[in-house]
Backbone as a ProteinNet text record, in pm:
[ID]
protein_1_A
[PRIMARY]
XXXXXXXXXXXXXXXXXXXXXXXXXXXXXXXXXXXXXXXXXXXXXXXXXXXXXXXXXXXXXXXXXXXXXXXXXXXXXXXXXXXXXXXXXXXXXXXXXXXXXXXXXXXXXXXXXXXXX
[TERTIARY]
485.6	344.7	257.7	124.4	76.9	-38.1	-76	-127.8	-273	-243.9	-378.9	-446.6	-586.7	-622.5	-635.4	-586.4	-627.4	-721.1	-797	-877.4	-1011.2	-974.8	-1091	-1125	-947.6	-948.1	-975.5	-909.1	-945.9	-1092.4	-1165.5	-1351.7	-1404.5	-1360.2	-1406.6	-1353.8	-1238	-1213.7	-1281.1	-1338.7	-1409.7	-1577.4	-1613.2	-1706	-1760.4	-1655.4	-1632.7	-1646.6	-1554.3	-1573.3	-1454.6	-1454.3	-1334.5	-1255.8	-1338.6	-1291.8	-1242	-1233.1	-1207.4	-1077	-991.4	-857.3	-840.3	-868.4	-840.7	-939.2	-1065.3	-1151.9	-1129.4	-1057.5	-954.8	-844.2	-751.7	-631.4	-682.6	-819.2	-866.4	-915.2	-935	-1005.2	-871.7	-798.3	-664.7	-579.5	-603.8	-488.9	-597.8	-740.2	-806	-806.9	-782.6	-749.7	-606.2	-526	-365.9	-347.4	-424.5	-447	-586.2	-658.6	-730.5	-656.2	-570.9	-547.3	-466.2	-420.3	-276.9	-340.4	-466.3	-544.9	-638.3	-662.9	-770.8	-684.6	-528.6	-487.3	-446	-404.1	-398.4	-503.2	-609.9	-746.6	-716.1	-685.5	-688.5	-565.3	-459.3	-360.3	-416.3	-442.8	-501	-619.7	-704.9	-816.6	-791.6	-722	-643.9	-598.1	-510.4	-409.9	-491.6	-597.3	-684.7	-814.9	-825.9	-950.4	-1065.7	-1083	-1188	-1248	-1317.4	-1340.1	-1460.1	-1530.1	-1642.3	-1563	-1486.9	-1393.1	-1361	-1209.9	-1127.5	-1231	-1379.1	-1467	-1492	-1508.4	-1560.5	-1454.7	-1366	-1240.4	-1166.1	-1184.5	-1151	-1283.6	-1412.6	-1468.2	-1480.7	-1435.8	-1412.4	-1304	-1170.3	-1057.6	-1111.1	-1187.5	-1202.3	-1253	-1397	-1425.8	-1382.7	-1299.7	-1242.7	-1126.2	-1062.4	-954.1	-1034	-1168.3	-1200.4	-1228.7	-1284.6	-1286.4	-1173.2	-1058.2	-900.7	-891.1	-952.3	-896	-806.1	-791.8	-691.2	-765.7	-786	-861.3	-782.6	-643.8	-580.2	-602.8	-579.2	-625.8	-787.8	-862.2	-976.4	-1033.8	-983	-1006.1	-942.8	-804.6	-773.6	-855.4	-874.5	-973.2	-1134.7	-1166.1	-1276.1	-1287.3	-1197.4	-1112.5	-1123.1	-1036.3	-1016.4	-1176	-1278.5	-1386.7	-1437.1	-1458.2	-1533.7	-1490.5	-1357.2	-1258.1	-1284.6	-1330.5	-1310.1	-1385.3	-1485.9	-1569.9	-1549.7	-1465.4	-1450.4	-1328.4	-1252.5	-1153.6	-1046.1	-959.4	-888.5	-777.2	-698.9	-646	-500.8	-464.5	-339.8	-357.7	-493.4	-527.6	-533.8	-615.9	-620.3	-502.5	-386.8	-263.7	-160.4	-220.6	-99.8	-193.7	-294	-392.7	-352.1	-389.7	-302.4	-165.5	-88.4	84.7	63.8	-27.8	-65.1	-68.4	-180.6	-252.7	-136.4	-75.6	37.8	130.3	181.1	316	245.3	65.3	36.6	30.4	-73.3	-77.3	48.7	192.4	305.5	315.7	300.3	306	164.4	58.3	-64.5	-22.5	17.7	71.9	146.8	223.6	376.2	290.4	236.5	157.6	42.2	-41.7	-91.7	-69.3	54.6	101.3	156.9	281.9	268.6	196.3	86.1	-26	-96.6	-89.6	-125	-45.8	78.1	204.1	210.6	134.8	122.6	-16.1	-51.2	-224.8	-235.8
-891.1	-915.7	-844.2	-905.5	-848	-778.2	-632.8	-570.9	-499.7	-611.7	-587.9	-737.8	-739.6	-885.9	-899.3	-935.5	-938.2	-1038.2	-1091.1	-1155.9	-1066.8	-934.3	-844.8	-772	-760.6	-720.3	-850	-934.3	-1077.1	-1064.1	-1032.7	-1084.1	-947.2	-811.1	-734.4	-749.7	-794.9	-827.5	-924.4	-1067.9	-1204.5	-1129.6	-1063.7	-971.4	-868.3	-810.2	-762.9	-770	-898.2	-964.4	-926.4	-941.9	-863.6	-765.6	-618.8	-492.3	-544.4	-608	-609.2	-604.6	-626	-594.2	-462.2	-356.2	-236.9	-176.3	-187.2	-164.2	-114.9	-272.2	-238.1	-208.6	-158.4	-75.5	26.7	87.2	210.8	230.4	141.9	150.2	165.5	84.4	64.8	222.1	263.5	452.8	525.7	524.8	639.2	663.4	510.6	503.5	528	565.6	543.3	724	787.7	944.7	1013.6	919.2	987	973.8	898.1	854.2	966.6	1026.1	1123	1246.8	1288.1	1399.9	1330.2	1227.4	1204.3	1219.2	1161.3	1151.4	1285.4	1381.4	1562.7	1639.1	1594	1642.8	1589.9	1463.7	1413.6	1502.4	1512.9	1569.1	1679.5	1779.9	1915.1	1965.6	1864.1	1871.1	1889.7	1762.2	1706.1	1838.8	1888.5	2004.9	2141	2094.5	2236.5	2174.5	2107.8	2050.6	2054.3	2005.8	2043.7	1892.6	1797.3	1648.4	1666.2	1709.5	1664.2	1599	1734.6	1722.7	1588	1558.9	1450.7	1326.4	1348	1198	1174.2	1275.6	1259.1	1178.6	1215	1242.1	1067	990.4	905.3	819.7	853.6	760.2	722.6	808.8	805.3	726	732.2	646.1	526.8	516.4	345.4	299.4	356.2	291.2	261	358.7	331.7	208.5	217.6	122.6	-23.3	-9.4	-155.7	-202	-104.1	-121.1	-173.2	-150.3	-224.2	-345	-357.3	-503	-458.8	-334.3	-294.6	-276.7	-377.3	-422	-362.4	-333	-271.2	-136.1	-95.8	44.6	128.6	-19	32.7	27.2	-36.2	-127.9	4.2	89.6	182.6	323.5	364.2	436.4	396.9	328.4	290.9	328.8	310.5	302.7	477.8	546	709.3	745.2	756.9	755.9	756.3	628.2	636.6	705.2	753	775.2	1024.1	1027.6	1166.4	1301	1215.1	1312.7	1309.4	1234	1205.8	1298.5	1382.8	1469.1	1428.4	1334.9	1259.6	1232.6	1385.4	1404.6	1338.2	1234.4	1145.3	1000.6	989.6	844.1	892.8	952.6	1012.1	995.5	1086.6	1132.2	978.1	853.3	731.2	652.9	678.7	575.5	652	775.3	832.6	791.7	826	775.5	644.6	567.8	419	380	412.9	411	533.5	611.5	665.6	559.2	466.9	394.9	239.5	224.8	120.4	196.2	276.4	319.8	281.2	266.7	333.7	146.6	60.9	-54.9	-127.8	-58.2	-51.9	-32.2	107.9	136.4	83.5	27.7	-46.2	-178.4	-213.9	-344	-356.4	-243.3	-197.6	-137	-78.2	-50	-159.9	-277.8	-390.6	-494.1	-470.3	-570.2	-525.5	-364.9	-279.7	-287	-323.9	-297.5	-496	-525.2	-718.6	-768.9	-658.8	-717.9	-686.3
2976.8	3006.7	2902.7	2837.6	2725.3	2821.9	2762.9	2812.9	2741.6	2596.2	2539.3	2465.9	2498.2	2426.4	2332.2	2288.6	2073.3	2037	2126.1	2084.6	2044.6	2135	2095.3	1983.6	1912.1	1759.1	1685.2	1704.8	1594.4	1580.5	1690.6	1686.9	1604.9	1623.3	1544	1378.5	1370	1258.1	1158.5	1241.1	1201.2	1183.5	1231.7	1265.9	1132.9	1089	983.2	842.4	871.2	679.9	623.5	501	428.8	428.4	533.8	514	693.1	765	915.3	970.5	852.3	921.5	942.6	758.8	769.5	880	919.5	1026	1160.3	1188.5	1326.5	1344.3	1217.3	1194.5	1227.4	1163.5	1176.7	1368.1	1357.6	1541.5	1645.3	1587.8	1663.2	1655.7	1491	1527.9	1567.5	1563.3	1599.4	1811.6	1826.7	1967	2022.8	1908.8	1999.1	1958.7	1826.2	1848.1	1962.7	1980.7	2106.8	2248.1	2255.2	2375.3	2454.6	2383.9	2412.9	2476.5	2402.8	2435.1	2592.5	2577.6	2655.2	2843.1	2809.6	2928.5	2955.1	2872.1	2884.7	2960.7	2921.5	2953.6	3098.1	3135.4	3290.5	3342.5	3326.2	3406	3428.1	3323.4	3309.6	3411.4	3438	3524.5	3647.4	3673.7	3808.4	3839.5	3751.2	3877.1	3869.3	3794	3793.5	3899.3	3944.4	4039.9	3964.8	3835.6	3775	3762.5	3885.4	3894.9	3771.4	3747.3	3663.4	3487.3	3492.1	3320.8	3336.9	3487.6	3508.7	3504.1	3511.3	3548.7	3380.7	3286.6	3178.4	3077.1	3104.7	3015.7	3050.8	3186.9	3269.3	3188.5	3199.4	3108.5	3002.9	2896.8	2718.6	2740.1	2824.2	2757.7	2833.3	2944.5	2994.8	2837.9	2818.2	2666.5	2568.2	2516.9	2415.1	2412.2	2585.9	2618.1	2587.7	2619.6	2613.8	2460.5	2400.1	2256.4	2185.4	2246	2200.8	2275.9	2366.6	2436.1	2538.9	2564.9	2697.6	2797.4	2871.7	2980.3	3089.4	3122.9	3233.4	3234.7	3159.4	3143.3	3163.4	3131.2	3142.5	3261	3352.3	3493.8	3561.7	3562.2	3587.1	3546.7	3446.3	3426.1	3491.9	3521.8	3596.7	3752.8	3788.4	3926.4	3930.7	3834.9	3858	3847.5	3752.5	3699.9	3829.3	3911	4063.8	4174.3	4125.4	4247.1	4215.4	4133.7	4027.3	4145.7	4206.1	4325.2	4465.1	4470.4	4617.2	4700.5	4615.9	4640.9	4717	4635.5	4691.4	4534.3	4560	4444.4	4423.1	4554.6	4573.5	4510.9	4546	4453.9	4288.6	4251.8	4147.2	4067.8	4123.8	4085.1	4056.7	4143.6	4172.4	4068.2	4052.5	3916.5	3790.4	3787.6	3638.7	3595.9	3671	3665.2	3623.9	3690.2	3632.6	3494	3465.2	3329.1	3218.5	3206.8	3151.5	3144.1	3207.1	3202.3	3181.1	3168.6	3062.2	2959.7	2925.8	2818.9	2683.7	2768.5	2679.6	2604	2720.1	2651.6	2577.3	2621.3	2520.9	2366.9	2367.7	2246.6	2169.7	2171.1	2153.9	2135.5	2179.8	2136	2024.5	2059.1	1961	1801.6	1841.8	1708.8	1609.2	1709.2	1689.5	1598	1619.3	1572.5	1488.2	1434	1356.2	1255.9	1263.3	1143.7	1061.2	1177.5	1097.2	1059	1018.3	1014.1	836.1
[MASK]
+++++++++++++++++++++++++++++++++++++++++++++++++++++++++++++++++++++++++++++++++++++++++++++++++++++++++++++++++++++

């Protein structure tokens, strides 16, 4: 199952012009090196109860997820994001585990399409 749209890189690329492949190569690793930190920051919060960090940190990767076209991830991060104040650190905990085990095929797809562009 594909877990990222590439229609969202093709349009930043068409978007672009000439420099749009390397563009969204660049958009594509600056998101697969933020990503690693961004979900750290969430575990880290989580077991430290620190919801404001876990809401902040839950909204940079929804964005950035959508900026790639990883619409599952971002739909999950959206989900934690609303879910971050309500102290309900079991949902929290079963949406992270979520978005970690897309993330892994985000990546893998992403990198993918990064290595043929």
């Amino acid at each position: 199952m594909q877990t990222v749209d590439f229609s969202i890189l093709e349009q930043f690329c068409e978007l672009l012009g000439e420099n749009g492949k390397d563009e969204a190569r660049e958009l594509v690793n600056l998101y697969l090196q933020d990503a690693p930190e961004q979900i750290k920051i969430m575990q880290d919060s989580l077991a430290a109860n620190e919801a404001e960090i876990f809401k902040r940190a839950a909204h940079t990767f929804k964005s950035s997820s959508a900026n790639v076209g990883a619409f599952g991830v971002q739909a999950l991060c959206q989900t934690m994001e609303n879910e971050a104040t309500t102290d309900n650190p079991d949902t929290l905990k079963t949406a992270l585990a979520e978005v970690i085990t897309q993330f892994q095929q985000v990546k893998d797809e992403l990198q993918n399409w990064a290595d043929t562009k």
